[in-house]
C-alpha positions in Angstrom: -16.0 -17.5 -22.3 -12.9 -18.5 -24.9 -12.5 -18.7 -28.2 -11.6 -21.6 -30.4 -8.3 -20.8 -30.1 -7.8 -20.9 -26.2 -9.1 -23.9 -25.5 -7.1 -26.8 -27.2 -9.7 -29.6 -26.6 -9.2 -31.9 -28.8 -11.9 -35.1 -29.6 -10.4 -37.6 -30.9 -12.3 -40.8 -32.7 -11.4 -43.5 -34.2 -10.4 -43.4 -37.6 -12.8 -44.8 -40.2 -13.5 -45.1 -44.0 -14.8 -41.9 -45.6 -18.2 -40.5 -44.9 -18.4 -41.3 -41.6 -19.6 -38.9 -38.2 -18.5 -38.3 -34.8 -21.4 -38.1 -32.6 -21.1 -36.3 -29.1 -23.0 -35.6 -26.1 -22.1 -32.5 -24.7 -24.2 -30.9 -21.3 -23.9 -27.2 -22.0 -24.9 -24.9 -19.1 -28.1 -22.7 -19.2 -27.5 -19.1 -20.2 -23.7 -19.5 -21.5 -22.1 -19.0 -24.8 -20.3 -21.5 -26.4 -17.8 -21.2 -29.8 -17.7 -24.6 -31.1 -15.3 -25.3 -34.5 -14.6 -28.7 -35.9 -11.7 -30.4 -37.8 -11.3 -33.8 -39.4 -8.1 -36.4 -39.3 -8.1 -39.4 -41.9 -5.4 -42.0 -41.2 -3.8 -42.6 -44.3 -2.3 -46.0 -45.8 1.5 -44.7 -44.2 -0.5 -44.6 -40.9 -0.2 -40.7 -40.6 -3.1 -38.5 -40.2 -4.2 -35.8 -42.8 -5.8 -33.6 -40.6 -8.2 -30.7 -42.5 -8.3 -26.9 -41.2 -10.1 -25.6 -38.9 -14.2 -25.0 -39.8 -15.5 -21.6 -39.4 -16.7 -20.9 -36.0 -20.1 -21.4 -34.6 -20.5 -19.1 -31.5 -24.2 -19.3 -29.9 -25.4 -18.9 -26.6 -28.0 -21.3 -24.7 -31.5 -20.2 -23.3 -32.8 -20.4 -20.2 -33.9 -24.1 -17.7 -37.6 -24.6 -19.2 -40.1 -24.8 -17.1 -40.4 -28.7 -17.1 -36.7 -29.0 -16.0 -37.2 -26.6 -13.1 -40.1 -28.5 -11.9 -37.7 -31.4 -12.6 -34.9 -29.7 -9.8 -37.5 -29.0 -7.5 -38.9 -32.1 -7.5 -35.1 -33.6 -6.6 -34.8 -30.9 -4.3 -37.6 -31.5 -2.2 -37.0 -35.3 -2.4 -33.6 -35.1 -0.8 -34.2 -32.7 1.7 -37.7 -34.9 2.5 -34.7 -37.4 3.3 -32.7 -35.3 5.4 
């Protein structure tokens, strides 16, 4: 687990007009806490960035594989090893 501050991953979008969203996918593991914060760059007319401060923190942690996605593995599972 880190914090906010110990991970400097940065995502980086393209610049556009003012409201716009960054949409991600991320695959987050089962069982796992995650401290997610957010912060906006607009490229100005001089072509530098006005970059806003940090949001607040979000920390949460994710549940358990439901039952459909373990039926999902197994399935895989016994595919491949039917293969092998």
């Amino acid at each position: 687990r880190h914090s906010a501050q110990d991970v400097p991953t940065k995502l980086v979008a393209k610049a556009v007009p003012l409201p716009m969203t960054v949409r991600g996918h991320w695959f987050l593991s089962p069982r796992t806490e995650y401290s997610v914060a957010v912060q906006t760059a607009v490229k100005q007319s001089d072509g530098e960035y006005l970059v806003s401060g940090w949001s607040e923190t979000v920390e949460f942690c994710t549940g358990d594989y439901a039952k459909e996605h373990l039926a999902q593995l197994q399935e895989k599972a016994e595919l491949i090893a039917g293969r092998m």
